[in-house]
N, C-alpha and C positions, 0 to 999 in steps of 0.2 A: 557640316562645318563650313565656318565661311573665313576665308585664306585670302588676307589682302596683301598682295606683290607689291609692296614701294620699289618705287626707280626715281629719286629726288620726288620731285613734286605731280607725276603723274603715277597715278594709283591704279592698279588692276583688281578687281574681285573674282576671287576664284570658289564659286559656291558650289561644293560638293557633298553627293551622296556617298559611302563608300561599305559596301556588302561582304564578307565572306561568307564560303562555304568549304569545308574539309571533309576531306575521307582520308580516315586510317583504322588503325587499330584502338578502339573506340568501344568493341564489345562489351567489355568489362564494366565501364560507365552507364550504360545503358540496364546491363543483365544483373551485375552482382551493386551496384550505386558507387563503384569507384571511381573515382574523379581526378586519380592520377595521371598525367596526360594531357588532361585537358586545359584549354587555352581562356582560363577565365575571361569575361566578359570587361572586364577593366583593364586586364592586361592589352587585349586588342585595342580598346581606344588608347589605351595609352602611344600604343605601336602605331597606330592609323594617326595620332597628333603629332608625332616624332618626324614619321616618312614627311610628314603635309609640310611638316614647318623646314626640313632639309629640302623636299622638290615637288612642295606646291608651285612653284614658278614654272616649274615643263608641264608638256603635256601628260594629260590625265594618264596615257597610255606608259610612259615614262615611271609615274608614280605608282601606277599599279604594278609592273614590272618589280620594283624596289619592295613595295611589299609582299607580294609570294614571293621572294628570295629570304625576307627577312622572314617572314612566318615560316618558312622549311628547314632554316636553319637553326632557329630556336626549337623548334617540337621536333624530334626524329618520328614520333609516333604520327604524324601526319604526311599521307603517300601523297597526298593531293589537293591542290587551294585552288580556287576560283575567286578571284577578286572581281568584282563589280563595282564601278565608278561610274556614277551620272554626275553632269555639270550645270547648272543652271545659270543661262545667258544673265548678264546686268547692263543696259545702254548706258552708255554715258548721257547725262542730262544736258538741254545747252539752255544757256540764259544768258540775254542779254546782247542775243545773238553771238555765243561762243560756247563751243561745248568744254565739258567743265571736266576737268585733271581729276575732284575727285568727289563728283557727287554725281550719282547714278539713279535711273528709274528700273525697276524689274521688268526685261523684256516678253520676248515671245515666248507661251511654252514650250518653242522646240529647245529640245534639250542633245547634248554633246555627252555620247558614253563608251565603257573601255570594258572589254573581258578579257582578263589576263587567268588561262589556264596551266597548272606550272606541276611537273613531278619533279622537280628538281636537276631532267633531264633532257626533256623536252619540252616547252614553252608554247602557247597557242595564242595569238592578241589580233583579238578581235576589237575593229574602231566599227563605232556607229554614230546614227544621228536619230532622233526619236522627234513625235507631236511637231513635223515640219508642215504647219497648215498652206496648203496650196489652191488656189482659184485660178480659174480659167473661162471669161464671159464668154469667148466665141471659140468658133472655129477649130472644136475639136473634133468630135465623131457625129457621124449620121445622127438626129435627132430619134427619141423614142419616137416612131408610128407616122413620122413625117414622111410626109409623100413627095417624093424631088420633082415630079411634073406639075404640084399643084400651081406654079407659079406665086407661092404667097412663102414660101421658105428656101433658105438658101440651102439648108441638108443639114447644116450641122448644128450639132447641139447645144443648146442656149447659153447652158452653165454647167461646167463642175465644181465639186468642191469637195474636198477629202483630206486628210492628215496621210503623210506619207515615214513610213520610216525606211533606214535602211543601217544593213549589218555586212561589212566587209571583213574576210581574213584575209592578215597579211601575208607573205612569205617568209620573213624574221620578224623579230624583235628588235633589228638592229637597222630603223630606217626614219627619215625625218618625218614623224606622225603629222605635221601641224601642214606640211606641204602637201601630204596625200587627202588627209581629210577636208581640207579645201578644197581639190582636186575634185573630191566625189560631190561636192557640193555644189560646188556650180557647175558640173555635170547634170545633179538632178535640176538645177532651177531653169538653165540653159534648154535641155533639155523639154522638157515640161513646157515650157514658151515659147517653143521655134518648131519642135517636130509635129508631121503632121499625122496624129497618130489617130486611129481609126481605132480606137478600142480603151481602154487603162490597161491591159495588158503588154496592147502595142507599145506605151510609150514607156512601159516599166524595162520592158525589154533593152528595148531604145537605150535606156539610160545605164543598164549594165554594160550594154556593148561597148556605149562610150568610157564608159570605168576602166572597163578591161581594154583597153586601146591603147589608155593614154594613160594608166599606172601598171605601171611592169613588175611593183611590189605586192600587188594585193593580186591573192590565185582565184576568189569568188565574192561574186555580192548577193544579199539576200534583199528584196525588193517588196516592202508590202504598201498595200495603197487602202485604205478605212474611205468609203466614200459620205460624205452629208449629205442625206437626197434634198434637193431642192427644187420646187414643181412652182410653173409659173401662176402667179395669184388669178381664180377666175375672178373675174371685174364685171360678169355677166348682170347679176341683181344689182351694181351698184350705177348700170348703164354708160361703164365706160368700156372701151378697150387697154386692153394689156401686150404691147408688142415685145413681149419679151423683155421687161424692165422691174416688174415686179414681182418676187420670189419669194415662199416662205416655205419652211422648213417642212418637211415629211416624214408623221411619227410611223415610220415602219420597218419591215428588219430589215437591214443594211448589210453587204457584203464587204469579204475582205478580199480582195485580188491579190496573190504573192506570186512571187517567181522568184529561183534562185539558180544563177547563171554562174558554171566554172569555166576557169582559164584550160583551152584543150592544151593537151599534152603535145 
């Protein structure tokens, strides 16, 4: 659904996913076809338009909260919700040399998401960030099979390039989502651009530590890194040289490098 926030004449878009899943007492539905209980398929959308159009303005983490309270409250036969909210970024368009209040182009795929897990008693909200595409031309780790005495390479590796997600839980429910998940974001980009990491491991690392440093609300981050291999074009048959400027893509199987770092006790 797509949620446009007016504030007089500048417009926000708020395009979202939004997922349940429940566990309760359910057997019966399943084993004998009774359907008493259960939260028809209309009924949710209706709930999920309702929540959107009261606090689609806050953060996603905010309006997920709002609905596992209202789905636990209406079904007693449901011990357990999992809400899922993905966000799909919109730039603002500029012409004319001015960017425009309220006409927009579809940004990057990275995407802004929320798991709110709820029994009615205890609460779990997990903020993440998904499809964050990241490059890096120099200066990251020792190059594949480069020799540091050859004199003809400086060591490190030409290019990377990988999609990077990540998944933080908070400590409550009850903290300003919009300032922490910025927080973890130019964390990871900061990061990622300044540290001199010897590995993708190193720098995933790197960038939980700084997480856990400098937000005192969130107890662990989950860190995974999708690499794009990219291998420098040979230019051999075509008699020229290639100093590390041209790159194409590498059909081969691809790793995922994850780590997930908790706040010690």
């Amino acid at each position: 659904m797509l949620r446009i926030v007016r504030r007089g004449d500048r417009h926000d878009p708020r395009d979202l996913t939004v997922s349940f899943r429940f566990e309760g007492a359910f057997a019966a539905a399943f084993v004998e076809g009774q359907t008493e209980g259960m939260l028809p398929g209309e009924t949710i959308k209706n709930l999920v338009h309702a929540a959107a159009r009261r606090h689609g303005a806050d953060e996603i983490e905010s309006l997920g909260l709002a609905l596992a309270t209202q789905v636990l409250e209406r079904q007693p036969r449901i011990s357990r919700v999992r809400v899922e909210i993905l966000e799909q970024r919109w730039q603002r368009l500029e012409a004319g040399g001015r960017t425009q209040a309220q006409t927009f182009v579809m940004g990057s795929p990275e995407e802004r998401s929320a798991v709110i897990t709820s029994n009615g008693r205890q609460t779990s909200v997990v903020g993440g960030i998904d499809q964050l595409t990241l490059m890096r031309s120099a200066g990251f780790a020792p190059a594949r099979g480069a020799k540091p005495d050859d004199g003809l390479s400086d060591g490190m590796q030409p290019l990377l390039v990988g999609v990077l997600s990540a998944r933080w839980t908070y400590t409550s429910g009850d903290v300003t989502f919009s300032v922490y998940r910025q927080a973890v974001r130019n964390a990871v980009v900061e990061t990622f651009a300044w540290h001199e990491s010897q590995s993708v491991q190193h720098v995933l690392y790197a960038i939980a530590d700084v997480v856990l440093a400098t937000c005192e609300e969130i107890s662990e981050i989950t860190l995974a890194f999708h690499e794009r291999p990219y291998r420098p074009a040979d230019l051999f048959a075509a008699g020229a040289e290639n100093p590390d400027e041209l790159f194409v893509v590498v059909d081969e199987p691809v790793g995922v490098v994850e780590v997930t770092v908790e706040r010690s006790a």
